[in-house]
GUROMAR-165059 format. One line per 3 residues: number of its first residue (from 1); for each residue x, y, z of C-alpha. Coordinates in steps of 0.02 Angstrom, whole numbers, always signed. Each point is the difference from the previous one (the first is absolute). Example, Ala and Ser with C-alpha at 12.3 -4.5 7.8 and 13.67 -1.06 7.14 Angstrom:
<pts>
1> +615 -225 +390  +69 +172 -33
</pts>
This chain:
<pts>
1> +3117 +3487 +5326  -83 +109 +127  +67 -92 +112
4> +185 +15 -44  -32 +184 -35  -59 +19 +180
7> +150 -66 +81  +100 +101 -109  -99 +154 +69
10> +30 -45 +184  +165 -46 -28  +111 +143 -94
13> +159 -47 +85  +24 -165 -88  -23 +109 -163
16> +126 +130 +37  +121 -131 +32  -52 -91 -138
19> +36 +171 -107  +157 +11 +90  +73 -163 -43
22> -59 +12 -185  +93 +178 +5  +153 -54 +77
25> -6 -144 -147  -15 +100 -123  +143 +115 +46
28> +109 -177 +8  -23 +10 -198  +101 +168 -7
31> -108 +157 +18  +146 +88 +82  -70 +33 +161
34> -167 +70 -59  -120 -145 +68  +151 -14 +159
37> -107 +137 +96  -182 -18 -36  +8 -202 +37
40> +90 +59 +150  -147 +115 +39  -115 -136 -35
43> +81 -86 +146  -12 +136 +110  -167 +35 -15
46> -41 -208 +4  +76 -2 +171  -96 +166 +50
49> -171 -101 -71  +17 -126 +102  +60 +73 +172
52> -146 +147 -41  -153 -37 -83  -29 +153 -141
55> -111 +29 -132  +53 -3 -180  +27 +157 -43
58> +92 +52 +145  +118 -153 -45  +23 +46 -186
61> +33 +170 +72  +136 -68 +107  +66 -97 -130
64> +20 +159 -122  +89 +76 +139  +125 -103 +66
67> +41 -46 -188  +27 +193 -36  +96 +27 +179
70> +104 -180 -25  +43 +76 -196  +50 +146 +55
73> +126 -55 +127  +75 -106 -126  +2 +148 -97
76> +98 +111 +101  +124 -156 +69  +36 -19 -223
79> +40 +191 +8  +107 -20 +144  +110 -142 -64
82> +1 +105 -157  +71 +166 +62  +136 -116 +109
85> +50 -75 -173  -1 +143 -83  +184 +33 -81
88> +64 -173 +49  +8 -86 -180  -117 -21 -137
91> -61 -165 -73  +141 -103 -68  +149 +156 +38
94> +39 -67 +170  +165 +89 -43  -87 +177 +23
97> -4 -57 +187  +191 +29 -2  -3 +180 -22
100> +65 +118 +143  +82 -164 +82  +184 +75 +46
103> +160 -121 -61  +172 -3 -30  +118 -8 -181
106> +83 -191 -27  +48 +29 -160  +62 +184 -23
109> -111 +99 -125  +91 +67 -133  -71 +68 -180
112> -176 +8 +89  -3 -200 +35  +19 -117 +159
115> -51 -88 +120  -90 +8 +191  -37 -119 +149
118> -196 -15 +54  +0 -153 +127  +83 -134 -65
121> +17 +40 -190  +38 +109 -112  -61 +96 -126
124> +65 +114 -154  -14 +200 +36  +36 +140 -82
127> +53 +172 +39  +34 +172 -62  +182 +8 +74
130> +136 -140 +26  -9 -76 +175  +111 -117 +92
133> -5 -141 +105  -77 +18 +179  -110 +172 -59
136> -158 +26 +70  -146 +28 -120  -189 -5 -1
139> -102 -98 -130  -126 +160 -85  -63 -111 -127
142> +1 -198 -80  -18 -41 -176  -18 -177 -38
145> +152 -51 +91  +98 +166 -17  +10 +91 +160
148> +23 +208 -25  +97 +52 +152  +64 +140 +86
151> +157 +35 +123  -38 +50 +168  +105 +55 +118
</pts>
């Protein structure tokens, strides 16, 4: 036992790697990304172990911080793709992603009802004044599959 616990001792990077891959297998069962950046880590400072002999606690140091630095990268690259989503669509409205998309009339409105072109459908609108044909409007808001639209000019 000694023995084994010796080897252990003079070898950390097999350990951290070790940690790693039992990290990186646990976030295969669906942690959401939480064990993605300390396994990674573990890695990291596996591959800095055995290049560079260090002592323990300078390695479990450099483990804590390159699983802080690698979390908070992630961090700010999950804000980022939130802010460029933000406004396109919510979950299960795709439709919301049609608003301020500029159209034309194919059926006239008339009574407050019609319908507009967007790509290669269309879709039922309605609008506060009667419209014809060929008008120009803007989509200002969707609900369900009832387009509110405006003229422009």
């Amino acid at each position: 036992m000694t023995e084994f616990l010796s080897v252990i001792h003079s070898n950390p990077h097999w350990i951290f790697i070790a940690l790693g891959g039992i990290l990186l297998i646990i976030e295969l069962l669906g942690t959401a990304g939480y064990s993605l950046w300390s396994g990674i880590s573990a890695f990291i400072v596996g591959v800095i172990a055995w290049i560079i002999p260090l002592s323990w606690p300078i390695l479990w140091l450099l483990f804590a911080i390159f699983t802080l630095v690698t979390a908070y990268i992630w961090w700010l690259w999950l804000n980022k793709q939130g802010r460029d989503k933000a406004g396109k669509g919510t979950l299960n409205q795709p439709q919301k992603e049609l608003i301020g998309i500029k159209t034309v009339v194919v059926e006239p409105i008339k009574n407050g009802y019609g319908r507009v072109k967007i790509k290669d459908g269309t879709w039922s609108a309605n609008c506060d004044e009667d419209l014809a044909i060929g008008q120009q409007v803007e989509v200002i808001a969707a609900d369900g599959l009832m387009l509110t639209v405006i003229k422009t000019n």
